[in-house]
C-alpha positions in Angstrom: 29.4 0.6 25.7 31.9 -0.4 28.6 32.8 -3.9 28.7 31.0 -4.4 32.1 28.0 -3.2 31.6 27.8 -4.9 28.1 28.0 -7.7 29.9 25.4 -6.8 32.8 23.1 -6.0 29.7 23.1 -9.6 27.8 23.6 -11.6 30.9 20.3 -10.1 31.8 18.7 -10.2 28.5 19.9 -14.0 28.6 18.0 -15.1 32.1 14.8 -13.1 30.1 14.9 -15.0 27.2 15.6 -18.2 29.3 12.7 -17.5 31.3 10.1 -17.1 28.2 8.5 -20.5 28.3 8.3 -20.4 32.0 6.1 -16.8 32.2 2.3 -16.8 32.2 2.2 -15.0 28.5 -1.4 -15.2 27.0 -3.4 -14.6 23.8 -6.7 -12.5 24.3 -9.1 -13.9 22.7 -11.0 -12.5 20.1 -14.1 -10.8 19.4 -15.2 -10.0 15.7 -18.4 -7.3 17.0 -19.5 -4.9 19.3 -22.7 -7.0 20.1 -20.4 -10.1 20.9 -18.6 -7.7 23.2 -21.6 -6.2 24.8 -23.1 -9.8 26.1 -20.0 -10.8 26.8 -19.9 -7.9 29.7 -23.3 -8.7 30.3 -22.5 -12.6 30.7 -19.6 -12.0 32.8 -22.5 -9.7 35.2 -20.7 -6.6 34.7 -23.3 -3.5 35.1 -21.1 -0.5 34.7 -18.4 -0.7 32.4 -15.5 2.4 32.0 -15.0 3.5 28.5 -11.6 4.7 28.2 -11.0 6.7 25.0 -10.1 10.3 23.5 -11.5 13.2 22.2 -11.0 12.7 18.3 -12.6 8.8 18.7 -15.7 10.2 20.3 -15.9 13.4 17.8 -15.8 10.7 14.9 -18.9 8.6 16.4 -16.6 5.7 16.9 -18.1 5.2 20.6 -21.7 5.0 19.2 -21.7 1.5 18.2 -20.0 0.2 21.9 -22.4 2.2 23.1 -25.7 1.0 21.5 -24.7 -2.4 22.0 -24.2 -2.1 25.5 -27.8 -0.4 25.7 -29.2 -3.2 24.1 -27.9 -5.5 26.8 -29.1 -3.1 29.8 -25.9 -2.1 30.5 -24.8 1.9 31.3 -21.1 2.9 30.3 -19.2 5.6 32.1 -16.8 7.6 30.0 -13.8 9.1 30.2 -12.8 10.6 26.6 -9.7 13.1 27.8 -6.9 10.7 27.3 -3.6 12.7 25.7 -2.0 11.6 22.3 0.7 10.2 25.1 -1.2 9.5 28.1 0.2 11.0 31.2 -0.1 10.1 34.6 -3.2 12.6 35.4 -5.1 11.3 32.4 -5.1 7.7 34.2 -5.5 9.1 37.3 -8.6 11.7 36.2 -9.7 8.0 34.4 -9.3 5.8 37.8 -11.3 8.9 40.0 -14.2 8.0 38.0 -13.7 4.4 37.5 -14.0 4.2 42.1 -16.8 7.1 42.0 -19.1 5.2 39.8 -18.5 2.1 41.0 -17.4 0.6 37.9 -16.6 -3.1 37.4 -15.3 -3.5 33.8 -13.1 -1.3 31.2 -13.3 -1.1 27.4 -10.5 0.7 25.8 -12.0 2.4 22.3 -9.1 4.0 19.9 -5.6 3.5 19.6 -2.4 2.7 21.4 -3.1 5.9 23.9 -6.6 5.4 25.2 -5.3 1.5 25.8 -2.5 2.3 27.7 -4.6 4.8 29.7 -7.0 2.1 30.1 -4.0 -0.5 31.4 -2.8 2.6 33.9 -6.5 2.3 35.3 -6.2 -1.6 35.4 -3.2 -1.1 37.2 -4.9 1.7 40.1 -7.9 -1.2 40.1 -5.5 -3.8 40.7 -3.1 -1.4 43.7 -5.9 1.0 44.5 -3.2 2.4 47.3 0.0 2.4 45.4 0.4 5.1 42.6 1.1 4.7 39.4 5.1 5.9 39.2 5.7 2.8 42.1 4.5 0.2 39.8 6.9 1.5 36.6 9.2 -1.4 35.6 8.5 -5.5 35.2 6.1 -7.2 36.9 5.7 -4.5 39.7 1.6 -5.1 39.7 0.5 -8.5 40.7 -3.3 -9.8 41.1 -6.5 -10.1 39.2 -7.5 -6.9 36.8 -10.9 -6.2 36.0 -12.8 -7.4 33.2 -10.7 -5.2 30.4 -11.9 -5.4 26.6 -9.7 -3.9 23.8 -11.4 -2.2 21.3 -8.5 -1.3 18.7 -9.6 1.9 16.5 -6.2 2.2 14.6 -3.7 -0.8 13.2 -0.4 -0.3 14.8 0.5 0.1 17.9 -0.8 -3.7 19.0 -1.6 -2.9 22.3 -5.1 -4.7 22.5 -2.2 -7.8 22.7 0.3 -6.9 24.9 1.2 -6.9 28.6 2.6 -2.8 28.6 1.0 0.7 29.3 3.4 3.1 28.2 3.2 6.4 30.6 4.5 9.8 30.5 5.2 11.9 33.8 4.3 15.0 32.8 6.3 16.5 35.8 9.7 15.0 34.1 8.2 14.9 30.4 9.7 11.3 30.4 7.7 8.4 29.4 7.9 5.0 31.8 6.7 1.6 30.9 4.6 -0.3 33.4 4.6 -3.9 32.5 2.9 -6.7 33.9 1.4 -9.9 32.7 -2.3 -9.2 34.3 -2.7 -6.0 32.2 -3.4 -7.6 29.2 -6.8 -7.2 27.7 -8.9 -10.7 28.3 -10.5 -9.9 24.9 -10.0 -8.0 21.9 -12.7 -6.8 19.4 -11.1 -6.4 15.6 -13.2 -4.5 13.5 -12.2 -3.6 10.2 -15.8 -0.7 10.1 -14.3 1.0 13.3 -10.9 1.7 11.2 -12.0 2.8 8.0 -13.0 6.6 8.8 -8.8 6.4 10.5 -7.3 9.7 8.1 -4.9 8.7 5.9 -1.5 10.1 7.9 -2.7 8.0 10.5 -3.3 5.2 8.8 0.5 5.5 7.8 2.0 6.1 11.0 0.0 3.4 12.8 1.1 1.1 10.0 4.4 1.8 10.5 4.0 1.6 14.2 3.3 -2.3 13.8 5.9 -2.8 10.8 8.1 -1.7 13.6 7.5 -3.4 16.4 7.5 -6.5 13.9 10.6 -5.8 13.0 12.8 -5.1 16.2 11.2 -8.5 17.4 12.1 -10.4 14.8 15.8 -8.7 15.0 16.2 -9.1 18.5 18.1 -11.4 20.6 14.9 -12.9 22.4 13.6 -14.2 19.7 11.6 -17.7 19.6 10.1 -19.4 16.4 6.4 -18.4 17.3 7.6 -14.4 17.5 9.5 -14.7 14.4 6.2 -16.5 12.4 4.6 -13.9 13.8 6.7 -11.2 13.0 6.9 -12.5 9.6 3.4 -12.6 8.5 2.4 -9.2 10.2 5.1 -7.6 7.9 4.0 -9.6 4.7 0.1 -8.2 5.6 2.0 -5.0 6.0 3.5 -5.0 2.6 0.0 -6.2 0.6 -2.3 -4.2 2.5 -0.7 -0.8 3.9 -0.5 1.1 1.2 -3.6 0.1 -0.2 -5.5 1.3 3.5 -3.4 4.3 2.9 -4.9 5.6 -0.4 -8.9 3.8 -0.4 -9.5 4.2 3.7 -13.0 1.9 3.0 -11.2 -1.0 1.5 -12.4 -3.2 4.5 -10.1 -6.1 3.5 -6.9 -4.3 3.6 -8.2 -2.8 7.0 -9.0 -6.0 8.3 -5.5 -7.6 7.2 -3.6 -4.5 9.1 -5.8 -5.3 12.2 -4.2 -8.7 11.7 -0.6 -7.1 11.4 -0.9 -4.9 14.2 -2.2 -7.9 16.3 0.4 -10.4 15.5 3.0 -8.0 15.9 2.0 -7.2 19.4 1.8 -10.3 20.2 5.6 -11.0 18.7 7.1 -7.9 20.8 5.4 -8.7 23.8 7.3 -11.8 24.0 10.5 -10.7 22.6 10.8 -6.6 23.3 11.3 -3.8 20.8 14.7 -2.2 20.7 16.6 1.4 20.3 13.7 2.9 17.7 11.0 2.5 20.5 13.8 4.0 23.4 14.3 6.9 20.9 10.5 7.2 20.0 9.8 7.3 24.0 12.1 9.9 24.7 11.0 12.2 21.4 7.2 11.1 22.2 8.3 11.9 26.3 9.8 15.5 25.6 7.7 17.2 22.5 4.6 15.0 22.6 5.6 13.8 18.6 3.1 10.9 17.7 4.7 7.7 17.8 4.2 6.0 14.9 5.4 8.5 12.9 8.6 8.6 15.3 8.9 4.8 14.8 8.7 5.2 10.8 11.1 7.8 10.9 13.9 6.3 13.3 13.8 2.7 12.1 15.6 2.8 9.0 18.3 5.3 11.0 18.4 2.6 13.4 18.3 -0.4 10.9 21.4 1.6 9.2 23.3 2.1 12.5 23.3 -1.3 13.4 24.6 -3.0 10.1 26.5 -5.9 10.2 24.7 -6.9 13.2 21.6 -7.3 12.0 22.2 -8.1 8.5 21.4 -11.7 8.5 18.4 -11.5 10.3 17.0 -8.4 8.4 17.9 -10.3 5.4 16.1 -13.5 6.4 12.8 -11.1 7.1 13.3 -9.6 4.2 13.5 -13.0 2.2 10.3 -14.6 4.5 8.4 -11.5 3.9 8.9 -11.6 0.4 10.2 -8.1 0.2 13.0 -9.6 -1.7 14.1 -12.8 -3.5 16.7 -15.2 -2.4 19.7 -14.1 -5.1 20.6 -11.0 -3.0 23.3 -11.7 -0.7 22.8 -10.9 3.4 23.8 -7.6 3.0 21.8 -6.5 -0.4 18.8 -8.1 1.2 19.1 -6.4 4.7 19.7 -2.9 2.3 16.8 -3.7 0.6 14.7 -4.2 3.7 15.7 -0.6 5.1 15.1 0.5 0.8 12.3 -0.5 1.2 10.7 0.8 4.4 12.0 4.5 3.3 10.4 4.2 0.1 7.2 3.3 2.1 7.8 6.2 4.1 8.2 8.6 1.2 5.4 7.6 -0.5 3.0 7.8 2.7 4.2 11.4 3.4 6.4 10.6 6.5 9.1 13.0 7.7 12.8 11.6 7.0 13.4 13.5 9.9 11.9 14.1 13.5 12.0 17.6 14.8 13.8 18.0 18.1 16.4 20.3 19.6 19.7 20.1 19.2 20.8 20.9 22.9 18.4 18.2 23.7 20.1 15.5 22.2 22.8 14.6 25.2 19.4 14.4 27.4 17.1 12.5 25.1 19.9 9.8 24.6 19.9 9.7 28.1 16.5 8.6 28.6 16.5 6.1 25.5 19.8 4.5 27.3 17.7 4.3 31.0 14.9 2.6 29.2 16.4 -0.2 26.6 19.3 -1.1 28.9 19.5 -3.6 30.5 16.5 -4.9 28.9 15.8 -4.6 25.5 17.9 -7.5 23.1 19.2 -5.1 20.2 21.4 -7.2 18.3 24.1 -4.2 19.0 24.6 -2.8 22.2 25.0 1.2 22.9 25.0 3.8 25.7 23.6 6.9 25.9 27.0 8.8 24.3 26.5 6.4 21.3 22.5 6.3 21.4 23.3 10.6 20.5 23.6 9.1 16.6 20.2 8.1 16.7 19.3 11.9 17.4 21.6 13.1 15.1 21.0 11.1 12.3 17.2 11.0 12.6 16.0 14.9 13.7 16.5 18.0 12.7 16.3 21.5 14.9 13.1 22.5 13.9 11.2 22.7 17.7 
């Protein structure tokens, strides 16, 4: 990267971190039921709640339990179950048409990272009912009081029932935009192990790896603050005792419950100090072929973690230590090796691609994108542009689409 702009890049990155204790970040608090959540809405007098969620959490039954509870309070849900595997700007839009037409007053997002984002894009529309939703892409571009908005987290990974971001693709550009503000938080998130355990097992891995990665890239940043790298710390130690046991016995309720945890409090650590190039280079696969996310993330972060070496080494190696992946005889650089060791090994034996499927004449274009989204902002503890970012591409997919 150009000496300029490198500096452009961390001078901004500084006045963000400097601002941190100054910005109105807040934890949602937490429900541990559906019938907890269903007289909350009714104690708040909300009448007509939107259920934002998709097609394979409603096939499953996984709407049934909201649902009865809600019954038993009086209440009728409206539904909208067509959100994409990457939500796109008609999916919230199709969403918002129904949430004005019924004359809804609250939204529940059932499922995973997708069906919540949607569910923030609707937040969003509720919020700027006049503004659409490409003019409020960027940071704190949507100001003012969201409706009641409960998180109802199916999977444990993406963290989403904790964080301030709805990620968006424009289907007209197949490029996926971040709309980030501090009011589209959920005000409460329900974390129930029962609504996890029928998750399939490559799910169950890529969402794992989804939160093991945002972990990660917060605690690696340059943003960091000593609440984000507790938190990043202990979501990655529940990651290493519990994933792999959720992975292979799905009704193991404990280790679902402890990856709920993960996926929460690593959330909560990147929505205070960012993510990094693996989530730019996941976004622009995710953007252009619709490839899940988590199983992007899995697959790009040791690439990443590789690429960046000695300028990460000390901090991987202190997660590494704190998370007890390894012991404190290694030096920085055989603890950091380790770290990365380790998360391929994790991959292997979950069944994750080494590899994410792409074209190759994309790759000038797809680094592109990752560049436009991570800089300025993101704090990667090594800067690149979009000619360097082509590594990422190179390294990590293979011409297979």
């Amino acid at each position: 990267m150009k000496f300029l702009r490198r500096v452009w890049c961390r001078t901004v990155q500084t006045a963000m971190r400097l601002a941190i204790p100054l910005l109105p970040y807040r934890e949602p608090k937490l429900l541990s039921g559906c019938a907890e959540a269903a007289a909350l809405v009714r104690e708040k007098g909300k009448v007509r709640p939107l259920l934002v969620t998709d097609a394979g959490v409603r096939s499953h039954g996984l709407l049934e339990p909201v649902l009865a509870a809600l019954s038993q309070e009086g209440i009728s849900a409206e539904i909208f179950d067509k959100t994409a595997a990457n939500p796109t700007v008609s999916d919230v839009e199709a969403a918002f048409s129904i949430y004005r037409e019924k004359k809804c007053d609250a939204v529940i997002a059932v499922g995973g990272g997708s069906p919540m984002d949607c569910a923030k894009g609707v937040c969003a529309r509720a919020i700027k009912p006049r503004k659409s939703l490409l003019k409020m892409k960027g940071v704190l571009k949507v100001r003012g009081k969201a409706p009641l908005f409960i998180a109802v987290p199916t999977t444990a990974g993406t963290g989403s029932e904790a964080t301030i971001a709805a990620v968006i693709t424009d289907e007209k550009t197949h490029r996926k935009f971040t709309v980030l503000s501090f009011c589209l938080a959920p005000s409460y998130a329900l974390l129930d192990p029962g609504l996890t355990k029928t998750l399939p097992p490559a799910q169950t891995a890529e969402t794992g790896m989804d939160a093991l990665t945002h972990a990660v890239e917060a605690y690696i940043g340059r943003s960091t603050t000593r609440l984000t790298r507790r938190l990043a710390v202990e979501a990655v130690t529940l990651i290493k005792e519990n994933l792999i046991a959720a992975y292979e016995n799905g009704g193991d309720l404990a280790a679902r419950r402890n990856m709920q945890l993960a996926a929460y409090k690593a959330g909560m650590a990147f929505t205070v100090s960012y993510v990094g190039y693996v989530h730019a280079a996941a976004h622009a696969l995710g953007g252009m072929y619709n490839a899940p996310h988590g199983r992007t993330n899995a697959t790009l972060l040791p690439v990443v973690l590789r690429m960046f070496g000695d300028s990460c080494s000390v901090r991987l190696s202190r997660l590494a230590r704190a998370s007890g992946i390894c012991d404190g005889t290694l030096s920085d650089m055989d603890a950091s090796d380790a770290f990365i060791a380790w998360i391929e090994g994790l991959n292997e034996s979950m069944g994750i691609p080494p590899r994410a499927e792409l074209r190759g004449e994309d790759i000038p274009l797809l680094a592109r994108h990752a560049d436009a989204e991570a800089n300025p902002l993101y704090p990667v503890p090594k800067l690149m542009d979009a000619g360097e970012l082509e590594e990422i591409f190179r390294r990590g997919g293979k011409e297979s689409v």
